[in-house]
C-alpha positions as CSV (number, residue, x, y, z in Angstrom):
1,X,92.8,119.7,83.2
2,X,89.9,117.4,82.8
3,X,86.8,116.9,85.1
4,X,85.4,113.6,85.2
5,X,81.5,113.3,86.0
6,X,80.2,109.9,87.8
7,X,76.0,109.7,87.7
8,X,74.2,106.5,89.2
9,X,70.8,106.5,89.8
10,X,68.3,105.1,92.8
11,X,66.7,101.9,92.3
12,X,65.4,99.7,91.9
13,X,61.8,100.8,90.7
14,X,59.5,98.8,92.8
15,X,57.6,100.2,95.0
16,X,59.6,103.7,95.5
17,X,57.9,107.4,95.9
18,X,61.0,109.4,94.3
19,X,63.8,108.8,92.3
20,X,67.4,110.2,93.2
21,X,69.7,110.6,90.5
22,X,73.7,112.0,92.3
23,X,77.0,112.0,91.1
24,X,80.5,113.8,92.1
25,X,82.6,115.4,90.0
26,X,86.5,114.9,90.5
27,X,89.9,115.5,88.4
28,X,90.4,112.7,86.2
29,X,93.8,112.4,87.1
30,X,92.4,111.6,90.7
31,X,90.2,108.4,89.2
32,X,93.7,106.2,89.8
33,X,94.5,107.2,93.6
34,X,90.7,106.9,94.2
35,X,90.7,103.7,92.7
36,X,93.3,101.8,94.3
37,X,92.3,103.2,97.7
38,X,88.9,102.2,97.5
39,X,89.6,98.8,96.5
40,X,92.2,98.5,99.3
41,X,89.0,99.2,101.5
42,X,86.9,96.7,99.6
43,X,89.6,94.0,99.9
44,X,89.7,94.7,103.7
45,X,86.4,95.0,104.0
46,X,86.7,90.7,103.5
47,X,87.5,91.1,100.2
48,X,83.5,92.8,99.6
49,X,83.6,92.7,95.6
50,X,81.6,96.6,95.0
51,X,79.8,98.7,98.1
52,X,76.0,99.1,97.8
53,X,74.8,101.9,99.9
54,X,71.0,100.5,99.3
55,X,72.1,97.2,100.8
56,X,74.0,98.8,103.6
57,X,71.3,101.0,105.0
58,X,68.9,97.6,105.0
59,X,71.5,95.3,106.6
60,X,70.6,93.4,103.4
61,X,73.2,90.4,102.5
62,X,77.3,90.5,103.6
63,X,76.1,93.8,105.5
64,X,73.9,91.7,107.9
65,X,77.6,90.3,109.6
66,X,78.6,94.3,109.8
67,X,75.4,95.1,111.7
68,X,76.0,92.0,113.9
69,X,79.5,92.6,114.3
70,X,79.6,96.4,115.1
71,X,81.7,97.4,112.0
72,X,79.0,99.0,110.2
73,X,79.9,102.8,111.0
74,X,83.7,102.3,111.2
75,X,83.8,100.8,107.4
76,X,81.2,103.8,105.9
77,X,83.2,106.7,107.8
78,X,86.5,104.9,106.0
79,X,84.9,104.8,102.8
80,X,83.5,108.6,103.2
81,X,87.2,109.6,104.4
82,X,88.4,107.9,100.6
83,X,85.3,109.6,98.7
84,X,86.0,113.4,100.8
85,X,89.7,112.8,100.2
86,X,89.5,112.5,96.2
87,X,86.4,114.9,94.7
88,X,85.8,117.9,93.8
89,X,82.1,118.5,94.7
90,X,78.8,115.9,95.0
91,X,75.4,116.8,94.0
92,X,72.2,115.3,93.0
93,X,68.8,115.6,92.9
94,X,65.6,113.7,94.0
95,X,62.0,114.3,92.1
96,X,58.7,112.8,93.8
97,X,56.8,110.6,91.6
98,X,53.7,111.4,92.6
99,X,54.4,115.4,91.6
100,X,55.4,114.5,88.1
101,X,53.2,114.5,85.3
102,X,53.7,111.8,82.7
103,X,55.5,113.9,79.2
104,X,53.9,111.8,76.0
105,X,53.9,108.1,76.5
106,X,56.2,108.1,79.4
107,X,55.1,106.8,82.5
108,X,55.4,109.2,85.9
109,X,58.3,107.0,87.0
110,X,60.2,107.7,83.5
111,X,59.1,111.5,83.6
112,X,60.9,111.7,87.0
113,X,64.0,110.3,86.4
114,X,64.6,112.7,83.2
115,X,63.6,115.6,85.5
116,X,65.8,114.4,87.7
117,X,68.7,113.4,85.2
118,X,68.3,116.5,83.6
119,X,68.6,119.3,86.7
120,X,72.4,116.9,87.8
121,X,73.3,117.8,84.3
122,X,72.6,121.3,84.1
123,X,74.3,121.7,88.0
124,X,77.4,120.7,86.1
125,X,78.0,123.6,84.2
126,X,76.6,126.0,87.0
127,X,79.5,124.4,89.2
128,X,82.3,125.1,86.6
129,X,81.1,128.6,86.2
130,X,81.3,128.8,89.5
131,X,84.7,127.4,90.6
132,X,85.9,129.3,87.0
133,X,86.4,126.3,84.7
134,X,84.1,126.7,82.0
135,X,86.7,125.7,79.0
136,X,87.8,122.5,80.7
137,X,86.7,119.2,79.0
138,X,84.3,117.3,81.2
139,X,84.2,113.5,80.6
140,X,81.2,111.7,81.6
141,X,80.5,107.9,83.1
142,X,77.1,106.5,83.6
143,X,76.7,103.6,85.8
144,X,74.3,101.3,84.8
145,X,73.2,99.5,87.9
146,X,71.5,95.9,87.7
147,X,68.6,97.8,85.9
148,X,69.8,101.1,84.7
149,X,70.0,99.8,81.6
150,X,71.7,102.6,80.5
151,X,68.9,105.2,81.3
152,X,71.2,108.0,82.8
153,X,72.9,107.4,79.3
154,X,70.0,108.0,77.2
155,X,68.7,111.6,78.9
156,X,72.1,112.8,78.0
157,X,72.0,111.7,74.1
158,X,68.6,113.1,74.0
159,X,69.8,116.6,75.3
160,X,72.2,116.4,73.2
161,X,70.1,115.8,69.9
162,X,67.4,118.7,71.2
163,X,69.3,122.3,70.4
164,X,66.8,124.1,72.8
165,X,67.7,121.6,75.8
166,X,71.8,121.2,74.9
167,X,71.7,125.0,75.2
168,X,69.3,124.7,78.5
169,X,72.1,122.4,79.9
170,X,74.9,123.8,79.0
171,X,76.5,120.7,77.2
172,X,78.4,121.7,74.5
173,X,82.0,121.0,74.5
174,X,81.5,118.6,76.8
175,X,81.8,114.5,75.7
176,X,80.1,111.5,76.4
177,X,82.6,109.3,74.5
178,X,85.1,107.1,76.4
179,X,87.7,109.0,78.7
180,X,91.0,108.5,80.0
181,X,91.4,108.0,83.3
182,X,87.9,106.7,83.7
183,X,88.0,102.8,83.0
184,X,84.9,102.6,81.6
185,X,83.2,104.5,78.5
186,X,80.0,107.1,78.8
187,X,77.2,104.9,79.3
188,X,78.8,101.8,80.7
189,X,79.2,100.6,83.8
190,X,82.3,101.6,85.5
191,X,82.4,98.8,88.6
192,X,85.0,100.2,90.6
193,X,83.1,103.0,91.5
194,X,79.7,101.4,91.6
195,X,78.1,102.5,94.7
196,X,80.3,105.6,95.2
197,X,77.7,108.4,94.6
198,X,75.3,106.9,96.8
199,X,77.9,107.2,99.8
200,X,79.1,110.1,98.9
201,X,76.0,112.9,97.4
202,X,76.2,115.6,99.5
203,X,79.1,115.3,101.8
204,X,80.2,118.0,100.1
205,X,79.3,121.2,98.6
């Protein structure tokens, strides 16, 4: 068996007091059933090309209609049904900017998204030791968002390259290169589940 790990973070940066970054973890073998059942949704859903949850709480854009029309809660509890139907587990974790303090040059804002990045990756390991599956391969995607640019991707290279931190996190063995299953490689976008984690972070335990 092989886990597959989705990450997104919050955004965008303007004008925010924390930072969220959530995932779920789910069999890679599930990534196809999920896929074509979200989609279906999507296409319903008149043919809405990705699901923003940022957009949806706001009744920013196409969302406006499903606040005028009444279909707002119907369509999220059908997504939710997909997202509960197909993981494992959600998690993530949310760091107040104003309680960080800057590490080096970094600014408060980058300090609390590596805090933040780096507590989702170390409750990965805790949950395979947990459910038992600590030899199992775990496969990571990083969505990149319209201005991620990649930084999920860059906390994990950097754990990886510190031997005091990998250890910390628990990450050897486990890959950040490409996956099968997962239609997009570690650190790319993967748009067919853009959105997911933001719908779905703790639903589930």
């Amino acid at each position: 068996m092989t886990l597959g790990i989705y990450l997104d973070k919050s955004g965008p940066d303007n004008n925010i007091k924390a930072v969220t970054v959530a995932g779920v973890i789910m069999e890679s073998e599930q990534v196809g059933p999920f896929t074509e059942e979200w989609e279906a949704a999507l296409h319903d859903f008149e043919e809405l090309p990705f699901f923003h949850m940022s957009e949806y709480e706001t009744g920013r854009g196409v969302y406006k209609e499903w606040y005028e029309r009444q279909v707002k809660k119907p369509r999220l509890s059908r997504l939710l049904g997909i997202i509960e139907k197909h993981i494992l587990a959600a998690f993530g974790t949310s760091v107040a900017i104003a309680d960080c303090i800057a590490w080096s040059d970094e600014t408060p804002l980058q300090s609390a998204y590596r805090i933040a990045a780096s507590h989702c990756f170390h409750l990965i390991p805790e949950y395979r030791y947990l459910k038992e599956r600590p030899a199992e391969r775990v496969l990571y995607t990083f969505e990149e968002g319209d201005d991620g640019h990649g930084k999920l991707a860059r906390v994990y290279d950097e754990i990886l390259k510190e031997p005091w931190r990998r250890e910390y996190s628990r990450l050897d063995g486990q890959t950040g290169s490409g996956a099968q299953g997962l239609s997009a490689p570690a650190g790319r976008r993967h748009p067919r589940l853009r959105g997911m984690e933001a719908v779905g972070a703790g639903a589930r335990p």
